[in-house]
ZASE-493132 format. One record per residue (C-alpha): x, z negated, y negated. Coordinates in steps of 0.001 Angstrom, whole numbers, padded with zeros to 6 digits, always signed. Layout:
XZY/...
***
This chain:
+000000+000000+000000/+001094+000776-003765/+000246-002657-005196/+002529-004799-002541/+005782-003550-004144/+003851-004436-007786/+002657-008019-006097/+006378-008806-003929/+008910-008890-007071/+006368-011211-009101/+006624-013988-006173/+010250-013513-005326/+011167-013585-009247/+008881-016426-010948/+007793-018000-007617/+004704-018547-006145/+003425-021227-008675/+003767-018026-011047/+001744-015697-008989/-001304-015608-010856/-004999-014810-009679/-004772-011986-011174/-001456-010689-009499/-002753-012267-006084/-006051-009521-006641/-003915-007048-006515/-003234-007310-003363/-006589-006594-002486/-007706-004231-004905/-007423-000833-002432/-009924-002687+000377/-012449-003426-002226/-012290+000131-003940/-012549+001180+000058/-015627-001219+000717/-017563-001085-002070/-016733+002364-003791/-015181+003294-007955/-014484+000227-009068/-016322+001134-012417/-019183+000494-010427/-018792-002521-009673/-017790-004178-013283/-018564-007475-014112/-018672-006663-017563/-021877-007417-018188/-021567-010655-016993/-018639-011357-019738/-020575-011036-021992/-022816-012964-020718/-020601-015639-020253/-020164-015562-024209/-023967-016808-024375/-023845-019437-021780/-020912-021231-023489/-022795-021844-026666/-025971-023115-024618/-023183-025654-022957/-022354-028738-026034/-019677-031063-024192/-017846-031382-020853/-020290-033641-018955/-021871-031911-016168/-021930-028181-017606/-023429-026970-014353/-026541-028866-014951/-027247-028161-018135/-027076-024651-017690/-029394-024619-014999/-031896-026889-017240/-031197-024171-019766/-031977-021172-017444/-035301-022983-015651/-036734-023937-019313/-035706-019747-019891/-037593-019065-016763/-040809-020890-017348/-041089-020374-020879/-042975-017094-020852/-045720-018825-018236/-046238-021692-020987/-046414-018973-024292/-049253-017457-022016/-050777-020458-021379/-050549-020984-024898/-052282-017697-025765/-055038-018094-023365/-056335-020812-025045/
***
C-alpha cells in the first residue's frame, strides 16, 4: 500500500506517542475507499458543522453528553407541543 511508507517514517522518527490519529487513519484509508466507495461520499462535513452548533448549546464541562441529549429531545418534541398549541 502507498500510505505505509507515508505512516512507517512518522513512527520510527517521532515515536509512537507522536503517531497521531490522523497518521494512524492513514493506514486504513485504501480499505475504506474499497468498502464504502469515493471518499467524497462519505464526508462528514456536514456533521462539522454541525458540531459548531452543538458546542454553543453545551455552557460548562459537567456532563456535556446529557445536556445535549436534553437539548436534542426538547428539539424533538417541540414541534408536537407548537401544534398542540395551535389546536387550541
Amino acid at each position: 500500500m502507498l500510505t505505509r511508507p507515508i505512516c512507517q517514517p512518522v513512527e520510527l522518527l517521532y515515536g509512537l506517542r507522536y503517531m497521531s490519529f490522523n497518521i494512524y487513519s492513514l493506514l486504513h484509508l485504501p480499505d475504506v475507499a474499497r468498502n464504502l466507495g469515493p471518499l467524497s461520499h462519505s464526508s462528514c462535513f456536514a456533521l462539522e458543522a454541525l458540531d459548531g452548533k452543538i458546542k454553543k448549546w453545551v455552557q460548562g464541562g459537567i456532563a456535556p453528553e446529557r445536556r445535549i441529549l436534553k437539548f436534542l429531545c426538547a428539539a424533538q418534541t417541540m414541534p408536537t407541543y407548537v401544534e398542540q398549541l395551535n389546536s387550541r
